[in-house]
C-alpha positions in Angstrom: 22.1 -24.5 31.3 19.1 -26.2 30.1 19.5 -29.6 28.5 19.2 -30.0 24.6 15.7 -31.8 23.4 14.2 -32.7 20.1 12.3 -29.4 21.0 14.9 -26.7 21.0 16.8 -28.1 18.5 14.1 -28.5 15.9 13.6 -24.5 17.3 16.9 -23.9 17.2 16.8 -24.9 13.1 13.5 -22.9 12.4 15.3 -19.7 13.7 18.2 -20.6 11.3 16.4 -20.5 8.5 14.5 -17.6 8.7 17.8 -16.0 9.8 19.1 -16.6 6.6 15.9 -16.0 4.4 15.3 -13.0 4.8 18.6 -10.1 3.6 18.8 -12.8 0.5 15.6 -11.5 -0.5 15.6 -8.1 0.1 19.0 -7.7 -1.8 17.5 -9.3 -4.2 14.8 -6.7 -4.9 15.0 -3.9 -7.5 11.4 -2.3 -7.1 10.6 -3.5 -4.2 13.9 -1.2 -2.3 12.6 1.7 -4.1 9.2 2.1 -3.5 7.2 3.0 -0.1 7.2 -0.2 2.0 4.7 0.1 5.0 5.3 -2.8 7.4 3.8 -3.5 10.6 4.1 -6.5 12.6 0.6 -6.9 13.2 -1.3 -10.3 12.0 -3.4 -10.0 8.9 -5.4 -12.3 6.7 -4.7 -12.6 2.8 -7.9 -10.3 1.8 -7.2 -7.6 4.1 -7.4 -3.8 3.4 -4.9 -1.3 4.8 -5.4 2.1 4.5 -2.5 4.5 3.7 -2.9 7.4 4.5 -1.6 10.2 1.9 -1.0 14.1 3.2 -3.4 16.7 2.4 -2.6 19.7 0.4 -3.0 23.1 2.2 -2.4 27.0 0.6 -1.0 29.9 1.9 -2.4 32.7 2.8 -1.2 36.4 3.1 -2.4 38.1 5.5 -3.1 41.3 5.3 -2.7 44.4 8.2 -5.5 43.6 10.9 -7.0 40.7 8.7 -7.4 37.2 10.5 -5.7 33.6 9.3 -8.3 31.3 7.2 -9.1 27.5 8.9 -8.5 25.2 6.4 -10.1 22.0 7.0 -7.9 19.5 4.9 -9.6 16.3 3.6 -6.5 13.6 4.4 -5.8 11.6 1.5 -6.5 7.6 1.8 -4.8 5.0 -0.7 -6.3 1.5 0.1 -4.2 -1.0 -0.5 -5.7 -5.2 -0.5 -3.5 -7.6 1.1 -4.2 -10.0 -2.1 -0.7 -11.9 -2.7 0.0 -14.8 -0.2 3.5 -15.8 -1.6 5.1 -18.7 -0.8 7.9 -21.1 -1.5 8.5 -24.6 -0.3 11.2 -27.2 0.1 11.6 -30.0 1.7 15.4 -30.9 3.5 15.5 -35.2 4.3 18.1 -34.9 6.9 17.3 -31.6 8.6 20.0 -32.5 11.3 22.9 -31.6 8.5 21.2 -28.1 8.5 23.0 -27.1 12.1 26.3 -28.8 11.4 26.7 -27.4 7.7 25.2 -23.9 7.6 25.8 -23.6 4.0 23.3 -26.0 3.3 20.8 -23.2 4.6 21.8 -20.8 1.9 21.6 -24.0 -1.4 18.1 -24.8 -0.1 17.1 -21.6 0.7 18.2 -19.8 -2.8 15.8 -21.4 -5.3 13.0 -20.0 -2.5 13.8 -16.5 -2.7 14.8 -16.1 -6.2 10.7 -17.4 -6.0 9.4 -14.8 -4.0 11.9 -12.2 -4.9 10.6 -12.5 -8.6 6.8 -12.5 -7.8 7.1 -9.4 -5.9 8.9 -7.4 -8.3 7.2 -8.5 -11.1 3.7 -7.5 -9.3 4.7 -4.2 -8.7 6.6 -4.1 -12.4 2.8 -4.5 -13.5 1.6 -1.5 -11.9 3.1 0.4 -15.0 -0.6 0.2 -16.6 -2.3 2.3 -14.2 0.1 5.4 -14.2 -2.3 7.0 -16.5 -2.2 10.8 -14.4 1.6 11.6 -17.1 1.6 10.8 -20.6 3.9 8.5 -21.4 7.3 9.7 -22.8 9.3 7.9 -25.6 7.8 5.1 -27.7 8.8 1.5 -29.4 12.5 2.9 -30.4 15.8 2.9 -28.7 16.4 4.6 -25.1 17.3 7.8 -25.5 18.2 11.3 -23.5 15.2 13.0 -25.0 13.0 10.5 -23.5 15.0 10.7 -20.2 14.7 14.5 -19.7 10.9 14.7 -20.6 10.4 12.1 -17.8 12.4 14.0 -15.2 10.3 17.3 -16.4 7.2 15.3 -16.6 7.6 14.7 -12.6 8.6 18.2 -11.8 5.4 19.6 -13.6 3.5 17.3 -12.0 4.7 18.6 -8.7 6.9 15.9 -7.0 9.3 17.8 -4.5 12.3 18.5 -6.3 14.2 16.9 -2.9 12.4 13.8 -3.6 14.3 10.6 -4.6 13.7 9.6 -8.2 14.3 6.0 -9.8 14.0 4.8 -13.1 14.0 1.0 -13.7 14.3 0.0 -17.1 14.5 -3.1 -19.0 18.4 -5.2 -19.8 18.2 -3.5 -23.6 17.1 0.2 -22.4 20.3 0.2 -19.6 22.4 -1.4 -22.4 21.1 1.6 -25.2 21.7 4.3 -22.4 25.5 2.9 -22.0 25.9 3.9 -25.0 24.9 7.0 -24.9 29.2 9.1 -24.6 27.0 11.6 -22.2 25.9 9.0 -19.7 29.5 7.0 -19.8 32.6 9.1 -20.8 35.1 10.6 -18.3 34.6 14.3 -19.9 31.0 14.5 -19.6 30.7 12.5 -16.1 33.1 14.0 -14.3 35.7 13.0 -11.9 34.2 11.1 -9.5 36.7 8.9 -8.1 34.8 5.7 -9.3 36.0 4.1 -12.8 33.7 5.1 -15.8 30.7 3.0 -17.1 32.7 2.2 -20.0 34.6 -0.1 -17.6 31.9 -0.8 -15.0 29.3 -1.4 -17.0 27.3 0.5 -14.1 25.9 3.7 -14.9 26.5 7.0 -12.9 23.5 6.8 -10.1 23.2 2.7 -11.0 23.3 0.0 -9.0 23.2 1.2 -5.7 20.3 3.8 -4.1 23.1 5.5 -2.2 24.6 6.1 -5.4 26.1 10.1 -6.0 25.8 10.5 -9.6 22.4 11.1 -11.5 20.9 10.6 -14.9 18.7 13.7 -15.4 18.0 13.5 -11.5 17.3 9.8 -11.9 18.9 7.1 -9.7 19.3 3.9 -13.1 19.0 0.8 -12.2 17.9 -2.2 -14.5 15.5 -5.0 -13.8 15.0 -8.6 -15.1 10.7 -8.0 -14.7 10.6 -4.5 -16.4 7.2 -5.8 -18.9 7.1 -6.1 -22.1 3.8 -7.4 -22.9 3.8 -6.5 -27.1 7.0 -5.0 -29.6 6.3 -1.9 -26.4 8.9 -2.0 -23.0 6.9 -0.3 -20.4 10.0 1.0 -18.1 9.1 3.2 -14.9 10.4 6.5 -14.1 9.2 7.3 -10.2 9.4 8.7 -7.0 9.7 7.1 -3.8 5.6 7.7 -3.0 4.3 6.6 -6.2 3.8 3.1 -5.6 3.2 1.6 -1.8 4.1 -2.4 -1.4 2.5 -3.3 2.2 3.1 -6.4 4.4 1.8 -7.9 7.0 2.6 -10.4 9.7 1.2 -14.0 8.9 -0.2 -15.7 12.0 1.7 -19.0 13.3 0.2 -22.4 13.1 -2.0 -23.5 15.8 -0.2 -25.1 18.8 0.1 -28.8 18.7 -0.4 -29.1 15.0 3.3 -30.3 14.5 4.5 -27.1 12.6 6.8 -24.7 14.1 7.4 -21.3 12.9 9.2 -18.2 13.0 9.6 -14.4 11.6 12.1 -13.1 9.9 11.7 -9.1 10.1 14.1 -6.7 9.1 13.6 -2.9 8.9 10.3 -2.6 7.1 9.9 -6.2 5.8 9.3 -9.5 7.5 8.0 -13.0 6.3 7.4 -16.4 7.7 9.4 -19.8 7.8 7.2 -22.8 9.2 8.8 -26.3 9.5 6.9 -28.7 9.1 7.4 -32.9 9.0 6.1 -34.7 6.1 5.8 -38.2 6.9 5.4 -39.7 3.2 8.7 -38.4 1.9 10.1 -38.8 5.7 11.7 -35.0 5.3 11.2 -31.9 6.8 9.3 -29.4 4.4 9.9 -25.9 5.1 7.5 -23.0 3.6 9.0 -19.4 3.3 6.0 -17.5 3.0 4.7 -13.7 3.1 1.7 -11.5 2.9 1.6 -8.5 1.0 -0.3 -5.7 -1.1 1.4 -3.7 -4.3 -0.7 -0.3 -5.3 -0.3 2.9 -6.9 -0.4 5.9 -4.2 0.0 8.6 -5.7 -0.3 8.9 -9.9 1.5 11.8 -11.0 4.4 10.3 -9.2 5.2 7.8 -11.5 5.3 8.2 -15.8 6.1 5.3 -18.1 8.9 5.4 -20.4 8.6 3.2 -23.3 11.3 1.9 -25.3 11.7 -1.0 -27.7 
């Protein structure tokens, strides 16, 4: 049993932390669970370009008695995607000691950090509604409606996105509130019995809430988000699938050895940030940075349509 040092312990905290930062903030994410996340655990520098790559698209061909198949020689697809957004959040703790013998310390501190990051992520990829330019937007600076809903959902379909693919639409607070209302979306006779009470009680949608929802709005899985934008009198929610938008991250290195930081990852599935403690001698506290590295781009354009609403 090896014997407990300043070393280990202050280790020992570190790991804590970052055990505790990270399914906070991925529960916390709307757009960020929905779109295409391509993590690797491989150390990049803010500035960095990853190339994603994107299928090609290949025809049939019928071949006819004694005739010969045709070589196609498919061009694969490349969405680049710049590692621009070095996110961080930082606290500081004065008596880091408490952090080991009151764990729910770990979780007050650790909050106000990844509401931080949680919010700068989904806001930059709530921004990327400008550059689906590929579908013409549906709907307009009026209430949420089904009309708007269903051209969406045959907006995608005629812009060939595999009818198995996974389809979201985030809106705004107002638009989920003006499609509650809608009896077709909410009431027992038109929703079915699905075991589950009705929206009118809930306040969930059918297909809200949760991405392993069963019920569907037009083929849509609803949820709502706090950064849908709304730059003018014009709410620019997204209707997408799965491949429309890529969010990338990258493994940030650790401090250099003998610098008096220690760090660790936190990685889960395909996401993964940094915690680096750190001692800050003019406030006599430990500061602790919760940090990550990532890139938020449209991969494929006629994968994604706006809906606008008031």
């Amino acid at each position: 049993m090896s014997a407990i040092t300043s070393s280990n312990v202050a280790q020992a905290i570190v790991k804590l932390v970052a055990s505790e930062a990270l399914a906070p903030l991925v529960g916390k994410l709307v757009f960020g669970n929905l779109v295409n996340r391509d993590y690797e655990p491989v150390l990049a520098q803010a500035g960095d370009t990853v190339n994603v790559p994107i299928p090609p698209t290949l025809v049939a061909n019928n071949i006819a008695e004694a005739g010969s198949v045709q070589t196609q020689n498919p061009n694969l697809g490349n969405a680049q995607i710049v590692l621009n957004t070095h996110c961080e959040a930082t606290f500081q703790i004065p008596d880091v000691t408490k952090v080991l013998a009151v764990p729910d310390l770990v979780k007050t501190y650790m909050q106000p950090a990844i509401i931080a990051i949680a919010t700068k992520i989904e806001t930059d990829i709530a921004s990327l509604y400008s550059l689906f330019t590929y579908n013409t937007p549906t709907g307009g600076s009026s209430a949420m409606d089904e009309a708007r809903v269903d051209k969406a959902e045959t907006t995608l379909f005629n812009a060939l996105v595999p009818q198995d693919a996974v389809k979201s639409m985030v809106v705004s607070g107002n638009a989920y509130s003006e499609l509650r209302q809608l009896s077709r979306f909410t009431d027992y006779q038109t929703v079915g019995p699905s075991g589950q009470p009705s929206a009118q009680i809930t306040g969930v949608l059918p297909g809200g809430g949760s991405i392993n929802a069963d019920g569907k709005i037009k083929d849509f899985l609803v949820f709502r988000s706090q950064y849908v934008q709304k730059p003018s009198s014009t709410t620019y929610n997204l209707a997408f699938a799965k491949d429309a938008i890529g969010l990338v991250i990258r493994r940030l290195p650790m401090p250099l050895p003998g610098t008096g930081a220690i760090a660790e990852y936190a990685e889960m599935g395909n996401f993964g940030l940094r915690v680096v403690m750190s001692y800050q001698p003019n406030t006599l506290a430990q500061q602790f940075t919760v940090d990550v590295l990532y890139g938020a781009a449209v991969l494929r354009n006629n994968f994604g349509v706006q809906v606008q609403s008031d």
